[in-house]
C-alpha positions in Angstrom: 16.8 41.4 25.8 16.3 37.9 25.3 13.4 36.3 27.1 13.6 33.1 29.2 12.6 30.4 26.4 15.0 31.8 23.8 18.1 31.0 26.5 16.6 27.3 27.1 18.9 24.4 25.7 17.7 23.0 22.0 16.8 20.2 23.8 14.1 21.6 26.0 12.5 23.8 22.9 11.8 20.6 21.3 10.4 19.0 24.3 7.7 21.9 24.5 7.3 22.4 20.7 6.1 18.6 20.4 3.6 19.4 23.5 1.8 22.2 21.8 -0.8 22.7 19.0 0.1 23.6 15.3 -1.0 27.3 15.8 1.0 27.5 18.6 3.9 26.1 16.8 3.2 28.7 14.0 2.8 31.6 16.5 6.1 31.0 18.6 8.3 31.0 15.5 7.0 34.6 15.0 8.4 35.7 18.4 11.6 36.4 17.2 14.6 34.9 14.8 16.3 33.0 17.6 12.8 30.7 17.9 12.2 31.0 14.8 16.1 29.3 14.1 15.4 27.1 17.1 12.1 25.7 16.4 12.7 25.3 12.2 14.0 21.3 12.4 11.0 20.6 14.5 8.9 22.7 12.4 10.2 21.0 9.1 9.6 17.7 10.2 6.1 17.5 11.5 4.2 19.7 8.7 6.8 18.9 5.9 7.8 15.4 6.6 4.9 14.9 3.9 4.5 15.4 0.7 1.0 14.9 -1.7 1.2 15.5 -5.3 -1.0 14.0 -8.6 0.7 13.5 -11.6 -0.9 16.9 -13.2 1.2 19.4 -14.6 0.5 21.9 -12.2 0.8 19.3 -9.0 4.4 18.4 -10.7 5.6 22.2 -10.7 4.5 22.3 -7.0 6.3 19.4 -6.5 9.4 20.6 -8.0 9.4 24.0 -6.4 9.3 22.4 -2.3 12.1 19.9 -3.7 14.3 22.9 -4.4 13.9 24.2 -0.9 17.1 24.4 0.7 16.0 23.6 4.4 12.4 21.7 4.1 13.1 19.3 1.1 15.2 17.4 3.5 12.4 17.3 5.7 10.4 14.5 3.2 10.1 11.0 4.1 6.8 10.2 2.7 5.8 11.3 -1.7 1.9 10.3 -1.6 1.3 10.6 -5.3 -2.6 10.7 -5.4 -4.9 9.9 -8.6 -8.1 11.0 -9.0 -10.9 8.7 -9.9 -12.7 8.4 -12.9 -15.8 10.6 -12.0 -13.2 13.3 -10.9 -11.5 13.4 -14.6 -14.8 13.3 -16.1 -15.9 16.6 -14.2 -12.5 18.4 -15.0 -13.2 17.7 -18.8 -17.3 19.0 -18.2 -15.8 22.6 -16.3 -13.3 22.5 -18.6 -15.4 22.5 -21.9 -17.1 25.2 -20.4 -14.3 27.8 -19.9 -15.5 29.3 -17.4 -12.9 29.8 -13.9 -14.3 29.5 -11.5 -16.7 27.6 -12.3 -20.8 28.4 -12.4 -22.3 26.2 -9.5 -24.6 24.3 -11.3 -21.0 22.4 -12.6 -19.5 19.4 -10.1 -17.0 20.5 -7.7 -13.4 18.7 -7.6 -12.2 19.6 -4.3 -8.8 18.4 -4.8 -7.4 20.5 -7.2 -7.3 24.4 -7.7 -9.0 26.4 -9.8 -6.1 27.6 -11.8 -4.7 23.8 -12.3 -8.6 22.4 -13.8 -7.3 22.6 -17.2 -3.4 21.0 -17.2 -5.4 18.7 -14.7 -8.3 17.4 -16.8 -6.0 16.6 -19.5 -3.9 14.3 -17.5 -6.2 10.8 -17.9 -6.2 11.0 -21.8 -2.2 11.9 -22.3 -0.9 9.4 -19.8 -3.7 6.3 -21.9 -2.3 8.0 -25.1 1.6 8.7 -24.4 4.2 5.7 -24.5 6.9 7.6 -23.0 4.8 10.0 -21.0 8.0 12.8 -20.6 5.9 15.2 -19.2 5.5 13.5 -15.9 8.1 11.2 -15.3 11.1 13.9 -15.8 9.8 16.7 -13.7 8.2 13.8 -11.0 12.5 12.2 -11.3 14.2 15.5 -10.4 11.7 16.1 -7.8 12.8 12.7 -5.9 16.4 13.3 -6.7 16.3 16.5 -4.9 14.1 14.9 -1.6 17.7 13.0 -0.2 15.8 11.8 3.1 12.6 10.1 1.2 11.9 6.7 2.4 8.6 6.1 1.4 6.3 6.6 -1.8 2.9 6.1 -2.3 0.7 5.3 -5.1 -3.5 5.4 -4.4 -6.8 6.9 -5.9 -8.9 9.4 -4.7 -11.5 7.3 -3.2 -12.2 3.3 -2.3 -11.2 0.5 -4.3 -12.1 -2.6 -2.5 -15.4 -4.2 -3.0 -16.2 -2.6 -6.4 -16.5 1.6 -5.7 -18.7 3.0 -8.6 -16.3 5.7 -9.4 -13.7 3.8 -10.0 -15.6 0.9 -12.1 -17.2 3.5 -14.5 -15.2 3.0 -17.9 -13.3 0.4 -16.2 -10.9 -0.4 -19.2 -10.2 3.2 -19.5 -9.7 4.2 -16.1 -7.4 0.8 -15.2 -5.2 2.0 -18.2 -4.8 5.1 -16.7 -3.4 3.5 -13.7 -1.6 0.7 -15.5 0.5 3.9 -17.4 0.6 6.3 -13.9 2.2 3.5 -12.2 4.8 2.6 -14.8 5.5 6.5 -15.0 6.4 6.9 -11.1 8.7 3.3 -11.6 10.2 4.7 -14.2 10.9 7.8 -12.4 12.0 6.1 -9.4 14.9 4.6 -11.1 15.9 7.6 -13.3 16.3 9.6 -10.0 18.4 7.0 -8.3 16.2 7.3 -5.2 16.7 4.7 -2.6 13.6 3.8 -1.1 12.8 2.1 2.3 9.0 1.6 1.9 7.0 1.4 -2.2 3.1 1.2 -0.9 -0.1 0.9 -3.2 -1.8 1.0 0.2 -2.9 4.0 2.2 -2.7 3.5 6.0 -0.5 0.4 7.9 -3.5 -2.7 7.6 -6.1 -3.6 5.0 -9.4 -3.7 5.2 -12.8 -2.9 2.9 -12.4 0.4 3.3 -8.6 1.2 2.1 -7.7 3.2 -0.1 -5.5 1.8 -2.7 -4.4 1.7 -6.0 -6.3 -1.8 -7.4 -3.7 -1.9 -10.1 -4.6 -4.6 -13.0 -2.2 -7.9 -13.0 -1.4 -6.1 -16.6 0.1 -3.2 -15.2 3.4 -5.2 -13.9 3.9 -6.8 -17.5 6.9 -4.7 -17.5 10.0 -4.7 -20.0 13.1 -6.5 -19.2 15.5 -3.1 -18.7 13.2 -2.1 -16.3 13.3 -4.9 -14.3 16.8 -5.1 -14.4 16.8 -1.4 -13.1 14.1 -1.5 -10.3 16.4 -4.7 -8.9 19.2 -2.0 -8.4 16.7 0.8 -7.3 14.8 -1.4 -4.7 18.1 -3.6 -3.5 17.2 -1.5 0.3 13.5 -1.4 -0.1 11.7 -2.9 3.4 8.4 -2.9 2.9 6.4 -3.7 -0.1 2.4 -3.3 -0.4 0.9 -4.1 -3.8 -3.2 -4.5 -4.2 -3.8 -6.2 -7.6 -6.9 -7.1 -9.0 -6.8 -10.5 -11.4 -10.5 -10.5 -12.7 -10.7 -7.9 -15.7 -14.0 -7.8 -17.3 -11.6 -9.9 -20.4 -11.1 -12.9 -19.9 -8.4 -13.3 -23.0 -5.2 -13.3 -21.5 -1.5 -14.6 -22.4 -0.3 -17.6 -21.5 2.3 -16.9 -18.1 0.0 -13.9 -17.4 0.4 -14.4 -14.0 4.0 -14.0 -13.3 4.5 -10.3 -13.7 3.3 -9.3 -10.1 6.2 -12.7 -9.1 8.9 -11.1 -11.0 7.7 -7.2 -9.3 8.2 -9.3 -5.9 11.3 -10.5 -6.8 13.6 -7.5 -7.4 13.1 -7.0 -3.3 15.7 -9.1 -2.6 16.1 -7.0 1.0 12.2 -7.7 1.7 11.2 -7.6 5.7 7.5 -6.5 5.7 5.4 -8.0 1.9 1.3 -7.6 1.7 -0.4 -8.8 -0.8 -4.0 -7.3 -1.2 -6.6 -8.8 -3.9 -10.6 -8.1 -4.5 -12.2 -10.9 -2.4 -15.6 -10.5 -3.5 -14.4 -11.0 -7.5 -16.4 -13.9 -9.0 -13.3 -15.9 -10.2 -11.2 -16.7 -7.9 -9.3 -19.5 -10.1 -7.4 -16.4 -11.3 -6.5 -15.3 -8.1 -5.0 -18.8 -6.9 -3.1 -18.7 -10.6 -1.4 -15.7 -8.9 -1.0 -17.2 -6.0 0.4 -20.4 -6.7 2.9 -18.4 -8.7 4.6 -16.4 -6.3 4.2 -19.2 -3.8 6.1 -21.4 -5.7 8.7 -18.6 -6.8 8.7 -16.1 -4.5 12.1 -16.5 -1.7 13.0 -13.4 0.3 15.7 -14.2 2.5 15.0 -11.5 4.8 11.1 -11.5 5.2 9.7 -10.8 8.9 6.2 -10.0 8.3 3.3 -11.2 5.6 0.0 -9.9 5.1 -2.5 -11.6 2.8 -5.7 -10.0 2.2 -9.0 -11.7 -0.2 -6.7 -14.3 -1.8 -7.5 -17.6 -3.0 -4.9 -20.7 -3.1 -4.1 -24.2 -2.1 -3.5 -25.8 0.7 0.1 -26.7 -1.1 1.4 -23.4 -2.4 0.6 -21.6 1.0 2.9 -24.4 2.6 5.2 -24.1 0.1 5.4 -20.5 0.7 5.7 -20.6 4.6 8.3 -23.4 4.4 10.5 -21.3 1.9 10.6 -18.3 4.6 10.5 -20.1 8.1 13.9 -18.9 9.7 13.2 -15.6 9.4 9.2 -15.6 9.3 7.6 -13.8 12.6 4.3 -11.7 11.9 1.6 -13.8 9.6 -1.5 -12.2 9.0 -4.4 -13.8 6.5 -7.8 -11.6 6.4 -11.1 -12.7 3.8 -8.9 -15.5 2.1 -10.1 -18.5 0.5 -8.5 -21.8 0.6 -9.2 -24.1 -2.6 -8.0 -27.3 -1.5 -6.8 -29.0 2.1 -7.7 -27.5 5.3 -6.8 -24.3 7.8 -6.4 -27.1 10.2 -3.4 -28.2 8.5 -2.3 -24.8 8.0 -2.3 -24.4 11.9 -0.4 -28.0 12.2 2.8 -26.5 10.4 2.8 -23.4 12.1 2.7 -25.0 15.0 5.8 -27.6 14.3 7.8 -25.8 11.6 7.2 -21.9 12.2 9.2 -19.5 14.5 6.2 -16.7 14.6 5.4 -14.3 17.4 2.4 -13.2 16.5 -0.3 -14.6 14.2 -3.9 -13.2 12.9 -6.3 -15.0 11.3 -9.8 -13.5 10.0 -12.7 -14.3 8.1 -11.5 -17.2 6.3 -13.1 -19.8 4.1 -12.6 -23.1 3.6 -14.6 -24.8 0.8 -17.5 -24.7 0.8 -18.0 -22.6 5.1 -16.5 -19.9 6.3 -14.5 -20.9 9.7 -15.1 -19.8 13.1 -12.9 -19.7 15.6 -14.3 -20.8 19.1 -11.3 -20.6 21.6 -11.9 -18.9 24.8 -10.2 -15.1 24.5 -11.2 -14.9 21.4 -14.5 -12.4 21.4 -15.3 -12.4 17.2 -15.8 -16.1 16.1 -14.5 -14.6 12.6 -10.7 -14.0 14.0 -8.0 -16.0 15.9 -5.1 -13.3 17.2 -2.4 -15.1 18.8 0.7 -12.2 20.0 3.4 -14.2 21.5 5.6 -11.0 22.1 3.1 -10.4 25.1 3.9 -13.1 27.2 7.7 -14.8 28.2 6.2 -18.0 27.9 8.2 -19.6 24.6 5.2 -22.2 24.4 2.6 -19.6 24.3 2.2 -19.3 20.6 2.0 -23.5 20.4 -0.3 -23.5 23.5 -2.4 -21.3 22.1 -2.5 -23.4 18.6 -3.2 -26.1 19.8 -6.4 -24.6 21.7 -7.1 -23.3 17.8 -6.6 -26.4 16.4 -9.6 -28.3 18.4 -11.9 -25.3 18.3 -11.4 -25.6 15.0 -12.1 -29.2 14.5 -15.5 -29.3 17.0 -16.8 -26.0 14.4 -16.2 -28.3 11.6 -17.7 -31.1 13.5 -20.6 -29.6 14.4 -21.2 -27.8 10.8 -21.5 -31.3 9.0 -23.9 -32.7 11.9 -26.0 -29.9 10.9 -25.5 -29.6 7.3 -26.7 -33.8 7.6 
């Protein structure tokens, strides 16, 4: 006899499933075969909407076997492909030397990966720094993508924080930035071998940016791609939405090519559907010439038709190639945010002048920005933190709101400055 909840409509066991807890969820597909049938979309696409994977042999072949499930592989929407840092690798080679699974406990622990995956695992830093054409990842990591039909989104970060110089990450900083340089060329490459159509390509974890994200702090190097690959990630992001790249510009080197800059332009540039872009650099580096090289670049080349929303975290640039770049998107610019930025030359007021005249936007976030040679502070009335300015137009029906509000920005700004150089006198 069937009980009450296995005669309710679809509609209504979805309704509860999303209102109880994950055991509960577990336990009521155990009831009986009709829940179990009933409840399996839901069930797929709140614990299997998810995948996390490193670029380890053993990860891979995980990898491979949920992208052959018949039912839950098109549950993925989201491929997190997650590096270890440089002090993980270098515990996986210690336990490894040893030989002994598991390991004796006076040996670092590596949380993230099993004990039967230490060795394949260990040897990943030194093959991917060593191999041109690293096979071993990029075809098994391809015919897992091919095989997830509904992934949207993939993304590329170290275990661990990368912003404002995180010791396990800097140790054997040449080394360990190669191994990132050659792990993200690997999932690029596999990207367009599978055909994949993605929506989202993120170097970011989590939706803003701030000192303690989690990202992949790729090298400018790493986007000195070749030209057939160029060619084929134009074709394999023509529907991409959303890209988030962090790059770092100051290598302890300083010998660099001349046009250096323009790999991480010509990356942007094969998004020609582009609606959200973030740019994320190191803000505490100590040159930040190199970082407004990179910016005046894809200021002054940069032009995605389409582009709704940009987010500029710890750059340096001009006064002129961050106009150039608004002006080159205003009819379809709405969402600017700038965080720990640095402008070289002209002023923030002038910034706020042509968003005022010339930009459509609705909502607008400014903080903890630096004008040479003070940091600003805002002083207008809602705003509680001196360091930011948030202006959200989409809140009010007032069209005049976000120039209103401007405007207020505008002379707070100016009596700040004012009253810095009476007391800098």
């Amino acid at each position: 006899m069937t009980s009450k909840m296995e005669r309710l409509p679809q509609e209504l066991v979805d309704l509860i499933y999303l209102y109880i807890s994950h055991a509960d969820r577990c336990a009521l597909r155990l009831v009986s075969k009709q829940l179990y049938f009933l409840t399996l979309t839901n069930f797929g696409n709140t614990v299997f909407f998810k995948r996390v994977t490193t670029l380890g042999v053993a990860s891979l072949n995980q990898l491979l076997q949920a992208s052959g499930h018949a039912q839950f592989s098109g549950c993925v929407t989201l491929l997190d492909v997650k590096l270890l840092n440089y002090e993980d690798y270098d515990n996986l080679v210690k336990i490894d030397r040893v030989g002994i699974y598991p390991p004796p406990k006076r040996l670092p622990r590596v949380p993230q990966v099993k004990t039967g995956d230490i060795r394949q695992e260990s040897k990943l830093l030194e093959y991917m720094r060593t191999q041109q054409d690293p096979t071993a990842v990029i075809h098994p990591l391809a015919r897992a993508l091919k095989r997830f039909r509904n992934l949207k989104t993939i993304r590329l970060r170290v275990n661990g924080l990368t912003l404002y110089g995180n010791l396990h990450i800097l140790a054997e900083d040449e080394v360990y930035q190669s191994f990132m340089s050659a792990c993200f060329r690997a999932v690029l490459e596999a990207i367009v071998r599978s055909g994949v159509k993605l929506q989202e390509f993120t170097l970011i974890k989590g939706n803003s940016v701030r000192p303690m994200s989690k990202s992949a702090n790729l090298d400018y190097r790493a986007f000195a791609l070749s030209f057939p690959l160029f060619q084929s990630l134009g074709n394999a992001f023509s529907g991409l939405k959303s890209l988030r790249l962090s790059i770092r510009t100051d290598p302890k080197t300083d010998s660099r090519s001349q046009g250096w800059e323009i790999g991480v332009k010509d990356f942007i540039t094969t998004t020609s559907a582009l609606e959200t872009l973030t740019l994320c650099m190191d803000p505490i580096d100590c040159k930040p010439h190199f970082r407004a090289t990179m910016m005046r670049s894809i200021c002054r080349s940069v032009n995605l038709p389409m582009l709704k929303s940009l987010q500029l975290y710890g750059c340096a640039m001009d006064e002129l190639d961050l106009v150039t770049l608004m002006k080159t998107h205003a009819p379809t610019l709405r969402r600017l945010l700038i965080s720990d930025a640095e402008l070289r030359s002209g002023t923030w007021r002038s910034i706020l002048n042509l968003l005022k005249n010339d930009l459509g936007l609705e909502y607008l976030r400014f903080q903890y920005l630096q004008q040479i040679p003070q940091s600003i502070r805002w002083f207008a009335e809602d705003t509680k933190q001196t360091g930011k300015l948030i202006i959200d137009a989409t809140k009010s029906g007032d069209k005049n709101y976000m120039n209103e509000k401007l405007s207020q920005a505008m002379s707070s700004l100016a009596a700040a400055i004012q009253a810095w150089e009476i007391s800098g006198l």
